[in-house]
LOKERO-508805 format. One record per atom (N, C-alpha, C, O): atom name; residue in three letters; x, y, z. Coordinates in steps of 0.1 Angstrom, whole numbers, plus 5000, padded with zeros to 4 digits. Last residue first. Example, Ala and Ser with C-alpha at 12.3 -4.5 7.8 and 13.67 -1.06 7.14 Angstrom:
<recs>
+-------+------+------+------+------+
| mivex | zafi |    X |    Y |    Z |
+-------+------+------+------+------+
|     N |  Ser | 5128 | 4978 | 5071 |
|    CA |  Ser | 5137 | 4989 | 5071 |
|     C |  Ser | 5129 | 5000 | 5079 |
|     O |  Ser | 5134 | 5011 | 5080 |
|     N |  Ala | 5132 | 4943 | 5078 |
|    CA |  Ala | 5123 | 4955 | 5078 |
|     C |  Ala | 5132 | 4967 | 5078 |
|     O |  Ala | 5142 | 4967 | 5085 |
+-------+------+------+------+------+
</recs>
This chain:
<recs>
+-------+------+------+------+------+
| mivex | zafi |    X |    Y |    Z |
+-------+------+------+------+------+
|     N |  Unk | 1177 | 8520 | 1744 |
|    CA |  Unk | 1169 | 8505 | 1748 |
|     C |  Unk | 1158 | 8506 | 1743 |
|     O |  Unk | 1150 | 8497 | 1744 |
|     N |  Unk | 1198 | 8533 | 1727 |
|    CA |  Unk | 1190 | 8534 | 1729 |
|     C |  Unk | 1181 | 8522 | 1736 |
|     O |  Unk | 1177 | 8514 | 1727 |
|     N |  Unk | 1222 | 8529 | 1706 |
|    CA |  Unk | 1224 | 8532 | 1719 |
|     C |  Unk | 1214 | 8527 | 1731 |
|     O |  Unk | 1218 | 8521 | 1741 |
|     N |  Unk | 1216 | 8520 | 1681 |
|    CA |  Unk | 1221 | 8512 | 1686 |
|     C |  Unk | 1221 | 8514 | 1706 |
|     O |  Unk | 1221 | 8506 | 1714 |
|     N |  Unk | 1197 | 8539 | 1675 |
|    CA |  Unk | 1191 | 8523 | 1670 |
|     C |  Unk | 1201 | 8515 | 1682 |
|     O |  Unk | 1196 | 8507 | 1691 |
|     N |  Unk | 1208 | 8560 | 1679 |
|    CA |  Unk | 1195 | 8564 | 1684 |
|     C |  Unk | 1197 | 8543 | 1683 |
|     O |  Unk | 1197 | 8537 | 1694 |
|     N |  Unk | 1227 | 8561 | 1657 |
|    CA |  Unk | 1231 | 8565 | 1674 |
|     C |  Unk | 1225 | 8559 | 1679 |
|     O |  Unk | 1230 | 8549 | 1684 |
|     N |  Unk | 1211 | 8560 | 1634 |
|    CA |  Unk | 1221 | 8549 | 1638 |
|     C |  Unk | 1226 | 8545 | 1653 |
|     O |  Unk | 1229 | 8534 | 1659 |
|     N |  Unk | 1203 | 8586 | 1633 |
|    CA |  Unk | 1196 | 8574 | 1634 |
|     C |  Unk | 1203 | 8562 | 1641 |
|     O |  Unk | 1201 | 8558 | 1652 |
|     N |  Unk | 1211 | 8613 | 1645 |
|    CA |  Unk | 1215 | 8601 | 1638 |
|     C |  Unk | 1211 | 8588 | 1640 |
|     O |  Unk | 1216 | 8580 | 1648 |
|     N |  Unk | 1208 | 8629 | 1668 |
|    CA |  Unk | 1198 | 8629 | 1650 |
|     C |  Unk | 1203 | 8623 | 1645 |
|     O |  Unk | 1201 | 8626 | 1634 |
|     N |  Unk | 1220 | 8625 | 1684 |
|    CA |  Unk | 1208 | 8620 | 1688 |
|     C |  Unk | 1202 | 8626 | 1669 |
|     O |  Unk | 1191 | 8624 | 1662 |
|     N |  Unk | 1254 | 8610 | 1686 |
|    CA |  Unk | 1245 | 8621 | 1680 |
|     C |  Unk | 1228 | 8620 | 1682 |
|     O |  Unk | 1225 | 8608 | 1678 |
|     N |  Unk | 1273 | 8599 | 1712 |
|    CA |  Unk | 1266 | 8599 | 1702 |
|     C |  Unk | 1259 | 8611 | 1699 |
|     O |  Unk | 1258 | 8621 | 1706 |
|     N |  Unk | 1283 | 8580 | 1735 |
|    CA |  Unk | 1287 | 8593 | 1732 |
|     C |  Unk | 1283 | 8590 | 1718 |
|     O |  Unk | 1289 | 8581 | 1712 |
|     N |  Unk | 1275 | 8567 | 1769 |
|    CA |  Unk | 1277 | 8565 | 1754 |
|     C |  Unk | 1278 | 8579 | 1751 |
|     O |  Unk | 1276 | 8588 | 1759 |
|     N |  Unk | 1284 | 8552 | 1800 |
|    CA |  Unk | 1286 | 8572 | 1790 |
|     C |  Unk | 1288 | 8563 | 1778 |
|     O |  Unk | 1297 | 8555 | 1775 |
|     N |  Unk | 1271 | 8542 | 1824 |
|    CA |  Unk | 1278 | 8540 | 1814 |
|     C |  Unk | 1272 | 8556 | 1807 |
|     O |  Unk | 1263 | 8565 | 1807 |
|     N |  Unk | 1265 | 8531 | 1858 |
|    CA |  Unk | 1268 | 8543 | 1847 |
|     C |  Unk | 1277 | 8541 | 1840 |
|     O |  Unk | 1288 | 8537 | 1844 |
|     N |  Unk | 1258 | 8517 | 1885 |
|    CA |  Unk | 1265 | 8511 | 1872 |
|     C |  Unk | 1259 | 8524 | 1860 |
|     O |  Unk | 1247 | 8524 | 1855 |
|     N |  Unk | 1267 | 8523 | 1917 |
|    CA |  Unk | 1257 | 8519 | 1905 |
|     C |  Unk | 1263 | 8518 | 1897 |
|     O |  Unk | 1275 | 8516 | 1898 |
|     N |  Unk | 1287 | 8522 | 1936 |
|    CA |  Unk | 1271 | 8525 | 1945 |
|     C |  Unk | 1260 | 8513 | 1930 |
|     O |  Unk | 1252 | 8504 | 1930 |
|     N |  Unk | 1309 | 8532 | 1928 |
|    CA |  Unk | 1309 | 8519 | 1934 |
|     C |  Unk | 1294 | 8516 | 1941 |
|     O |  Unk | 1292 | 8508 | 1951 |
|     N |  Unk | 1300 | 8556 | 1915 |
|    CA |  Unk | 1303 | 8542 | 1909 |
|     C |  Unk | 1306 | 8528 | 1913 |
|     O |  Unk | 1305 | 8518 | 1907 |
|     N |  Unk | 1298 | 8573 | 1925 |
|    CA |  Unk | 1287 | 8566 | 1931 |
|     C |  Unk | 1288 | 8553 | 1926 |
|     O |  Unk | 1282 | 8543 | 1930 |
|     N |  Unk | 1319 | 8597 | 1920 |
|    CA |  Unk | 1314 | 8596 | 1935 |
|     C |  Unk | 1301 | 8586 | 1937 |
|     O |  Unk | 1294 | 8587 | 1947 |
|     N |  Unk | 1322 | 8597 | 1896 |
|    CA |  Unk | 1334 | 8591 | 1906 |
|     C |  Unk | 1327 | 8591 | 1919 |
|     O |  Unk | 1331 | 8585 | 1929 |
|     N |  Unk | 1301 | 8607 | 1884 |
|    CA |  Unk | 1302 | 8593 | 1883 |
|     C |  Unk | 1310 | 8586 | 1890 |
|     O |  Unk | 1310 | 8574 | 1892 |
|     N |  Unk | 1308 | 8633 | 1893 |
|    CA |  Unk | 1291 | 8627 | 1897 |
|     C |  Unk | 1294 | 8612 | 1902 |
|     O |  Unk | 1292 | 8606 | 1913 |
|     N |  Unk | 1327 | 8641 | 1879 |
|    CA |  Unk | 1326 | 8642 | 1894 |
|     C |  Unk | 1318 | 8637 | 1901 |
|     O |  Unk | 1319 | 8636 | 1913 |
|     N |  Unk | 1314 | 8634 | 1849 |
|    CA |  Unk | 1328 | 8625 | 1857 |
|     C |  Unk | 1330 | 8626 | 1871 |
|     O |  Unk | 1335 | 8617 | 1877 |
|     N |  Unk | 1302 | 8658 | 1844 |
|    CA |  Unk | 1297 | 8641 | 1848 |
|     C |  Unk | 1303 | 8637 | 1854 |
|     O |  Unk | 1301 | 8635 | 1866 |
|     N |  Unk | 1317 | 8675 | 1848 |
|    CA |  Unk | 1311 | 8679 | 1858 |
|     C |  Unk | 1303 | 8662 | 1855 |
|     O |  Unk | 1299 | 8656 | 1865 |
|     N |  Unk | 1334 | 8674 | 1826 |
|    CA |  Unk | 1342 | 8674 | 1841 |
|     C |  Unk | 1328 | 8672 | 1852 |
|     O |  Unk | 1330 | 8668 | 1863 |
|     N |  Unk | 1332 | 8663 | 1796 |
|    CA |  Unk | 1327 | 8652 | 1806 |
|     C |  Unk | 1329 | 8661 | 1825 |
|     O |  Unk | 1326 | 8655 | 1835 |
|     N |  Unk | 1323 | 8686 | 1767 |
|    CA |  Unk | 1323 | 8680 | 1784 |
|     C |  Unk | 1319 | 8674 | 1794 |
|     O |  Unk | 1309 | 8676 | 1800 |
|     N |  Unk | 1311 | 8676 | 1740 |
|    CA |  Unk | 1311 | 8680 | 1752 |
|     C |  Unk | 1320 | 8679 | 1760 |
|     O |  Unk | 1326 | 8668 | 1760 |
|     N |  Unk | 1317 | 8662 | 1717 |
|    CA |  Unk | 1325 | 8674 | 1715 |
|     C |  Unk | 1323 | 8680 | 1729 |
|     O |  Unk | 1331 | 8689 | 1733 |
|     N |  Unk | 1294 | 8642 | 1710 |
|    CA |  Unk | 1308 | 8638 | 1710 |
|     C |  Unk | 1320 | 8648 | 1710 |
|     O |  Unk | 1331 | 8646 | 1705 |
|     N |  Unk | 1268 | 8641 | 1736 |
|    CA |  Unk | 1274 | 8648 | 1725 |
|     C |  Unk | 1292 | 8643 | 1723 |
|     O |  Unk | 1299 | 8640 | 1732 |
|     N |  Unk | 1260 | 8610 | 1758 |
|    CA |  Unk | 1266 | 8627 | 1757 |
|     C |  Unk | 1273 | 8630 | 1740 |
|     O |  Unk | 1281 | 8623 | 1734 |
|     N |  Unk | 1237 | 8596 | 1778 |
|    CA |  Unk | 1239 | 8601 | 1765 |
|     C |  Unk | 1246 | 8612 | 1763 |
|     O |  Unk | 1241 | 8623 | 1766 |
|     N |  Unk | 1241 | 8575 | 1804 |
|    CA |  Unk | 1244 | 8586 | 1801 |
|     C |  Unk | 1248 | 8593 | 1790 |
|     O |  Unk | 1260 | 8596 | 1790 |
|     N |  Unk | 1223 | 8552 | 1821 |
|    CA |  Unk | 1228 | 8554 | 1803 |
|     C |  Unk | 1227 | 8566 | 1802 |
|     O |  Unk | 1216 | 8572 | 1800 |
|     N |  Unk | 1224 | 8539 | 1849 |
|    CA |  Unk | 1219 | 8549 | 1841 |
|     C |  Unk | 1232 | 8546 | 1828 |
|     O |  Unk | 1243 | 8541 | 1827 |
|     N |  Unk | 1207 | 8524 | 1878 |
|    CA |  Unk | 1215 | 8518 | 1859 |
|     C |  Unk | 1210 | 8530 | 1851 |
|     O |  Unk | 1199 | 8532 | 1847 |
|     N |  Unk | 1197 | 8526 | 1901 |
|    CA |  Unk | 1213 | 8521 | 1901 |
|     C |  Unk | 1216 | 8518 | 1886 |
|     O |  Unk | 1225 | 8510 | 1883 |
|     N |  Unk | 1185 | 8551 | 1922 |
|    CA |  Unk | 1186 | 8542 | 1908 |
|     C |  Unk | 1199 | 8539 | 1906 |
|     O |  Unk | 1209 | 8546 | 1909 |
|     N |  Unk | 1185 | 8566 | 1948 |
|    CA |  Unk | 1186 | 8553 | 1949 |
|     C |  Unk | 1183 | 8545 | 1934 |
|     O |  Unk | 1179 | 8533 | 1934 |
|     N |  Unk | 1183 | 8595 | 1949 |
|    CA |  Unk | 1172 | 8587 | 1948 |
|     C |  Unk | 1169 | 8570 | 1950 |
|     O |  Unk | 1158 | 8564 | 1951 |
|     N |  Unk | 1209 | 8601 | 1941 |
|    CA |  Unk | 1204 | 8601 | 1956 |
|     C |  Unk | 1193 | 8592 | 1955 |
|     O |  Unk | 1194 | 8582 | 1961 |
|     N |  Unk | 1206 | 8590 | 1914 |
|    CA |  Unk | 1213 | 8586 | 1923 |
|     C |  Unk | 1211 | 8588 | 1935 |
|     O |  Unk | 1209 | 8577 | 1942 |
|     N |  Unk | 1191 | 8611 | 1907 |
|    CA |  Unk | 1180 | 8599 | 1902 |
|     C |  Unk | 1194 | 8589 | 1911 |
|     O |  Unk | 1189 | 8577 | 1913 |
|     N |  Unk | 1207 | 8637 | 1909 |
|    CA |  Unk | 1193 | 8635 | 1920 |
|     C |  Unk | 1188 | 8624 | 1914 |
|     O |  Unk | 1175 | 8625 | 1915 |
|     N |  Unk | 1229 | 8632 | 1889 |
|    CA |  Unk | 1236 | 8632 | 1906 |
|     C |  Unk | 1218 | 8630 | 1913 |
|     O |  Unk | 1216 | 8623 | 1922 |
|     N |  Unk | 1211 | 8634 | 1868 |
|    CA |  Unk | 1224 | 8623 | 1869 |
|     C |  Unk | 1222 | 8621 | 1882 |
|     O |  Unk | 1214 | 8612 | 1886 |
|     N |  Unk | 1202 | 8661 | 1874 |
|    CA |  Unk | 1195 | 8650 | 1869 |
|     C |  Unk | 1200 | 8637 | 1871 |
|     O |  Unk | 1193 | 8629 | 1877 |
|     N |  Unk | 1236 | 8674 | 1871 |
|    CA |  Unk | 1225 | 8678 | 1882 |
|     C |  Unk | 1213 | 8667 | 1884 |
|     O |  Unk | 1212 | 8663 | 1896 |
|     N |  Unk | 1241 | 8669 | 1842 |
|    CA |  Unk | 1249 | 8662 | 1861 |
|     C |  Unk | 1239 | 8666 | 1869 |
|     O |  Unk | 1231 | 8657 | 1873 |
|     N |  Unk | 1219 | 8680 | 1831 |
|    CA |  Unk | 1218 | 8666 | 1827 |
|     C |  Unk | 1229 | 8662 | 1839 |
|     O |  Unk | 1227 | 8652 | 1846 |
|     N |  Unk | 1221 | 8710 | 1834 |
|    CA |  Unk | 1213 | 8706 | 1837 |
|     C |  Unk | 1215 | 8688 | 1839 |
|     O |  Unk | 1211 | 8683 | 1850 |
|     N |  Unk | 1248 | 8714 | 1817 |
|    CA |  Unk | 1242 | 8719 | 1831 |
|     C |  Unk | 1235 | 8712 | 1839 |
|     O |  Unk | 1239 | 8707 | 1850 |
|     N |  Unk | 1255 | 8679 | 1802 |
|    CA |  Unk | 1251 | 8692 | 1803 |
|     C |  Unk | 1252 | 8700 | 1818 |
|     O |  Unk | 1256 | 8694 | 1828 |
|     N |  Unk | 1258 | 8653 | 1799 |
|    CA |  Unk | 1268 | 8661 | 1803 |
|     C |  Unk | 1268 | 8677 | 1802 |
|     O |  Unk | 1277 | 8685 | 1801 |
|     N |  Unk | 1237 | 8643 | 1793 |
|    CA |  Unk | 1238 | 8639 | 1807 |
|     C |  Unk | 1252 | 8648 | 1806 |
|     O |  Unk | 1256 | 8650 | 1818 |
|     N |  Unk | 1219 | 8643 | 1766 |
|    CA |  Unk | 1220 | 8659 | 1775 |
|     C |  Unk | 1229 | 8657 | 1789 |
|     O |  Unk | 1231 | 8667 | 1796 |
|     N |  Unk | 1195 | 8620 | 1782 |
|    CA |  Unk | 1202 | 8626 | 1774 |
|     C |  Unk | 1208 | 8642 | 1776 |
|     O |  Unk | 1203 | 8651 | 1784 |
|     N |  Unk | 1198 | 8590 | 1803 |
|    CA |  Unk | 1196 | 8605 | 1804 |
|     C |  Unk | 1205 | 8614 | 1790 |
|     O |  Unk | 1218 | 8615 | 1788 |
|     N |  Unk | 1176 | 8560 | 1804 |
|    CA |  Unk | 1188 | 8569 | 1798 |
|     C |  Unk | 1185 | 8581 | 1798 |
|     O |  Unk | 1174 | 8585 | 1794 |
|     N |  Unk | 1179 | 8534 | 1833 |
|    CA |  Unk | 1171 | 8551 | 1831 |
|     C |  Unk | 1183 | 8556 | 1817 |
|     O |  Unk | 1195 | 8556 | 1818 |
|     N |  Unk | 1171 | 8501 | 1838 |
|    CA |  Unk | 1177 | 8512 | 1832 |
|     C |  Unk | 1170 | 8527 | 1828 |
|     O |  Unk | 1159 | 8529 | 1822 |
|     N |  Unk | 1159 | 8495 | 1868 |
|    CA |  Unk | 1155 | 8497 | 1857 |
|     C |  Unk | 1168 | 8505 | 1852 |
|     O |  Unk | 1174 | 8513 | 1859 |
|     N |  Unk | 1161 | 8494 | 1899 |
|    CA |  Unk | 1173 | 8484 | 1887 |
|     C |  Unk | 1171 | 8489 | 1873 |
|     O |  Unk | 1180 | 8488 | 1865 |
|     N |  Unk | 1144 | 8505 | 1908 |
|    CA |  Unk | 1159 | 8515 | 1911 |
|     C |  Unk | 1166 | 8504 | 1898 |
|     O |  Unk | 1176 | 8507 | 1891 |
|     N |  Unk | 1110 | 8510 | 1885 |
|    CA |  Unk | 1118 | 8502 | 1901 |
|     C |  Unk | 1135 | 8506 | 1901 |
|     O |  Unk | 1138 | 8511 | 1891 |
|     N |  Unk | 1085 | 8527 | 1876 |
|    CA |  Unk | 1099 | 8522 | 1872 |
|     C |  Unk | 1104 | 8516 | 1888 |
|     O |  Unk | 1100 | 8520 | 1899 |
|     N |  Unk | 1064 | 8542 | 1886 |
|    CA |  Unk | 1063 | 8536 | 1873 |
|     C |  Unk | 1076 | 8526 | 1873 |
|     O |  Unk | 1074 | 8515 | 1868 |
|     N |  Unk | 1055 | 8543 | 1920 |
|    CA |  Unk | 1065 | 8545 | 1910 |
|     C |  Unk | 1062 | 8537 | 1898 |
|     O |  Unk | 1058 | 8525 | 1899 |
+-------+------+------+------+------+
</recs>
């Protein structure tokens, strides 16, 4: 593996279709630090079902930003 389970992972898109699904299999997987990038008009229901079921497992944080905004990108971003 490139990365080890403490590493922080950021997932953009995390409150998408696709981005809980991504969320929920890098959890089975055993990673314990995600940075979940979400649109500030999205829907949290299908993250938040994710995040309620591992949060006592990892540590997921939901920033909420624009990814074409520089500023987002500077501060959010590792």
């Amino acid at each position: 593996m490139i990365i080890i389970y403490s590493d922080r992972i950021v997932i953009t898109g995390a409150n998408g279709f696709i981005g809980s699904r991504v969320i929920k299999a890098l959890l089975d997987y055993g990673f314990m630090n995600l940075r979940c990038f979400v649109r500030p008009y999205g829907d949290l229901t299908a993250l938040n079902k994710v995040i309620n079921r591992y949060k006592k497992k990892a540590t997921i944080e939901i920033i909420v930003g624009d990814l074409l905004l520089q500023e987002n990108c500077n501060d959010n971003c590792p």
